[in-house]
C-alpha positions in Angstrom: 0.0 0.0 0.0 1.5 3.1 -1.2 1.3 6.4 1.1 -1.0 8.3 -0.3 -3.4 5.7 -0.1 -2.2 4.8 3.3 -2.9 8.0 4.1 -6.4 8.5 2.2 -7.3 5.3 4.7 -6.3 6.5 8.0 -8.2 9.7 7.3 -11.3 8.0 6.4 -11.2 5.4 9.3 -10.4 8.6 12.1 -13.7 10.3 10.4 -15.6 6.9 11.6 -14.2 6.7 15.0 -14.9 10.3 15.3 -18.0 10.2 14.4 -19.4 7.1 15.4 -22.9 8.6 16.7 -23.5 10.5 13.6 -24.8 9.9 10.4 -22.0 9.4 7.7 -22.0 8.2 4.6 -19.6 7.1 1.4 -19.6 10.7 0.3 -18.7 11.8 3.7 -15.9 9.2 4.3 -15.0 9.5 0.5 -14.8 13.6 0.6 -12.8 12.6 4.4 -10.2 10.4 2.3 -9.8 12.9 -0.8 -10.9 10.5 -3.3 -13.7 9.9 -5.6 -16.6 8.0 -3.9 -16.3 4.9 -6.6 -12.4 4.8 -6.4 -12.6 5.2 -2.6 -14.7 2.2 -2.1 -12.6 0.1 -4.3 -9.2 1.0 -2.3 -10.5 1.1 1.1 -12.0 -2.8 0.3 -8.9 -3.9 -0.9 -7.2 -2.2 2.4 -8.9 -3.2 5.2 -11.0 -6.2 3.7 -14.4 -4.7 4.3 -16.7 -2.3 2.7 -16.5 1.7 4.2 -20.0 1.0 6.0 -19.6 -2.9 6.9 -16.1 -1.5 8.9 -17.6 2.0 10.3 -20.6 -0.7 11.6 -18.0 -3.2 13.3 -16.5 0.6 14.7 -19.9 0.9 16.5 -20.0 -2.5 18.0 -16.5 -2.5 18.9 -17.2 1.1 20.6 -20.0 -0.2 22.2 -18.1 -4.0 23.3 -15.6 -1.3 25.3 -18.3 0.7 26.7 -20.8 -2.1 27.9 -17.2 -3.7 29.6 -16.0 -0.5 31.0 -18.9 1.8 32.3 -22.4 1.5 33.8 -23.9 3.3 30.8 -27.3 1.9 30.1 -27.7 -0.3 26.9 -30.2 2.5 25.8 -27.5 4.8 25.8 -25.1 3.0 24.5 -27.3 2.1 21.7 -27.8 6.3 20.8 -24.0 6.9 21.3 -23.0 4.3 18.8 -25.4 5.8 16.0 -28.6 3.1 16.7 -32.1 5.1 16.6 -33.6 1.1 17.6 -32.4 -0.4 20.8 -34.2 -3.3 19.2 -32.2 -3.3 16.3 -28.7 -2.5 18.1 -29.2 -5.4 20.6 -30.5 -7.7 17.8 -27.3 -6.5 15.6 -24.8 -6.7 18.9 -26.2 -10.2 20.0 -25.2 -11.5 16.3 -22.1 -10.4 15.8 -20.6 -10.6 19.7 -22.7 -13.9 20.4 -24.1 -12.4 23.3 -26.6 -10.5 24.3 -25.6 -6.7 25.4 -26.3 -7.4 29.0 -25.2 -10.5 28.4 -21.6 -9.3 27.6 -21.6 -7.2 30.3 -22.5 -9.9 32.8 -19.7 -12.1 31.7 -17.0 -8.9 31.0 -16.8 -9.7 27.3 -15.5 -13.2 28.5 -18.3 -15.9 27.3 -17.4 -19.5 29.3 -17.5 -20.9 25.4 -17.7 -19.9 21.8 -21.4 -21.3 20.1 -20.3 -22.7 16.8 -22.6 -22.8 13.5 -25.1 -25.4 13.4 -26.9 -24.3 9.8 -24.5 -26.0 7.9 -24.1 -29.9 7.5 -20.5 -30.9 7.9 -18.4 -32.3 4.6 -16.2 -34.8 6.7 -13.2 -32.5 5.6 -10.6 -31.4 8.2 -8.6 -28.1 7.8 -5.8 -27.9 9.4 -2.1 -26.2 9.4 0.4 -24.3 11.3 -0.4 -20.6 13.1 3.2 -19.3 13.0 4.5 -16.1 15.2 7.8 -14.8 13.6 7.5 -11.7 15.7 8.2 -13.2 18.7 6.8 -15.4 21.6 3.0 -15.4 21.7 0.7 -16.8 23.8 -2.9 -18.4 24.0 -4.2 -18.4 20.5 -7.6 -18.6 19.3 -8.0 -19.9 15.4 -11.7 -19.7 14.0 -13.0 -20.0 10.5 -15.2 -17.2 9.2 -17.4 -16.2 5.7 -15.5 -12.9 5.8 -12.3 -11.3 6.5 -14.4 -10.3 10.7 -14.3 -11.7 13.5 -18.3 -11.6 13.8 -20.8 -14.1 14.5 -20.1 -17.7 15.1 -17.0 -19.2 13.8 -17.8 -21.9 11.3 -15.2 -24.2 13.6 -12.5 -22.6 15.7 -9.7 -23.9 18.3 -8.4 -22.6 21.6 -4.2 -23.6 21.0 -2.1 -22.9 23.8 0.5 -21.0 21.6 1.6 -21.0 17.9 2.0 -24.1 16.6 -0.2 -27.2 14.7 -4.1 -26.6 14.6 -6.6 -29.0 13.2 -9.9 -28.5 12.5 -12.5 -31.4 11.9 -15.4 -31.8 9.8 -15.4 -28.7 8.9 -18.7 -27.7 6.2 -18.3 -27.0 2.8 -17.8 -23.3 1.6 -15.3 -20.9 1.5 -13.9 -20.1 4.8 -11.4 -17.6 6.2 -8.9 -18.9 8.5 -8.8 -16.0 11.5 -5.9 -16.5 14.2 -5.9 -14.0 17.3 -3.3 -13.8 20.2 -1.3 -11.4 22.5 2.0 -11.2 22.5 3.7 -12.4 26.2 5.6 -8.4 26.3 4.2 -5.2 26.4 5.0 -3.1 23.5 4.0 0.3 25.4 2.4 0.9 28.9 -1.0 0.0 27.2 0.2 -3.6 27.9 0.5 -7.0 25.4 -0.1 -6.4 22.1 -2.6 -8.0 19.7 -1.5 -10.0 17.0 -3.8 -11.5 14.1 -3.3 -13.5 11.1 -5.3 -14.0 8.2 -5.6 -16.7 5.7 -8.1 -17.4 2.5 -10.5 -17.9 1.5 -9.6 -21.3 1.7 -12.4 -23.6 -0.1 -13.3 -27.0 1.5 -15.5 -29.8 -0.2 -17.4 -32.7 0.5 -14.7 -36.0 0.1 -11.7 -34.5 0.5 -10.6 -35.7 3.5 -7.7 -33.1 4.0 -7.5 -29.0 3.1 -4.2 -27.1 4.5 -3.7 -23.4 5.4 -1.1 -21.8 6.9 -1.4 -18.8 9.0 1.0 -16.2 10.0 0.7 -14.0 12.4 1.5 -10.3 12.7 0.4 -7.3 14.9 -2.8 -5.9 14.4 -2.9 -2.2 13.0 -5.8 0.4 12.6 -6.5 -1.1 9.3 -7.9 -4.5 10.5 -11.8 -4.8 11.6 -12.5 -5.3 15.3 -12.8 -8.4 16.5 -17.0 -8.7 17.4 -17.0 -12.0 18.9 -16.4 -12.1 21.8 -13.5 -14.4 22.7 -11.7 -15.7 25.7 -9.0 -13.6 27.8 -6.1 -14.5 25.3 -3.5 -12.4 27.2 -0.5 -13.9 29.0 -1.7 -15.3 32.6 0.3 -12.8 34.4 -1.2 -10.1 32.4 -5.0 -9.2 33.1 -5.6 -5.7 32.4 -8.1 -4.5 30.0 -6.7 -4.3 26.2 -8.5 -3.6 23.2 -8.7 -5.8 20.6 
């Protein structure tokens, strides 16, 4: 990614964040970013993985993950501060892309005792498996989840808890095209915000009935402002001795 568009990005994505209650559109973000609306979309897809509004709506929920964890705002408010008119439609949105309910993931801290997998699918009999490599560094509890887009949102397709990098395997996996999402911390601190996230991306990787075996590799690296937020909401991943809050 060359500069200017690098650039173009991190303009556009600091309009969303700043404006997370408000009404934007792809004109706004577009005008934000200095490009045409048309060329805009195609760049910032190809950068972070996601359309402009499918990432400014992952902003929200993320925004309102950190505020249902962190505050005694109500859910009401929350809703309004995050751009929902519906506290219907934001809890109804929140509970499908976290997995739990807003009060729900406030009750539990954003740490769920277990991760509901798909069960719309039939399985194919396939298992995926492969390595999640750190070349960064020493990493600790990894999470590894397959997913129809390049989010961590809704329920994983399959996923695996691994104790570090290393071998994963995932069985009967169902047919489709998946992406192979890996999360983790790294066991340092990088600044006095404490461990910092890595995640690692692989796909889509395409698994069919019969074939007994499909293989994807998937390295990680640390996360930057052009990734989505992870929705789901996973399990403390950080190093034991570390248990502060850290966004992911």
């Amino acid at each position: 990614m060359d500069e200017v568009v690098r650039q173009a990005m991190a303009r556009a994505i600091t309009t969303m964040r700043d404006h997370l209650g408000d009404r934007l559109t792809v004109d706004d973000l577009a005008r934000a970013a200095l490009f045409s609306k048309f060329h805009f979309t195609r760049v910032f897809l190809r950068a972070t993985g996601l359309s402009p509004g499918r990432f400014l709506s992952a902003l929200r929920l993320a925004e309102a993950k950190r505020l249902l964890a962190t505050t005694s705002i109500s859910v009401a408010d929350i809703s309004h501060q995050v751009g929902y008119s519906s506290v219907g439609t934001f809890s109804a949105r929140f509970s499908g892309s976290v997995g739990l309910s807003p009060s729900g993931y406030r009750q539990t801290r954003g740490l769920p005792p277990r991760i509901p997998e798909r069960a719309d699918q039939a399985p194919s009999g396939s298992t995926l498996r492969g390595n999640v490599r750190c070349p960064y560094g020493t990493a600790g509890t990894v999470f590894v989840g397959l997913f129809p887009a390049k989010i961590t949102e809704g329920r994983p397709a399959r996923y695996a808890i691994l104790s570090g990098p290393g071998p994963y395997a995932l069985a009967d996996v169902p047919p489709g095209a998946w992406y192979v999402i890996a999360h983790t911390f790294a066991a340092g601190y990088d600044d006095d915000r404490g461990p910092r996230p890595y995640t690692g991306l692989a796909g889509p990787v395409p698994v069919h009935r019969g074939v007994t075996a499909v293989l994807a590799d998937v390295r990680l690296r640390p996360r930057h402002s052009f990734d989505p937020p992870v929705l789901l909401a996973l399990p403390d991943l950080r190093p034991s001795a570390v248990r502060r809050p850290v966004a992911v």
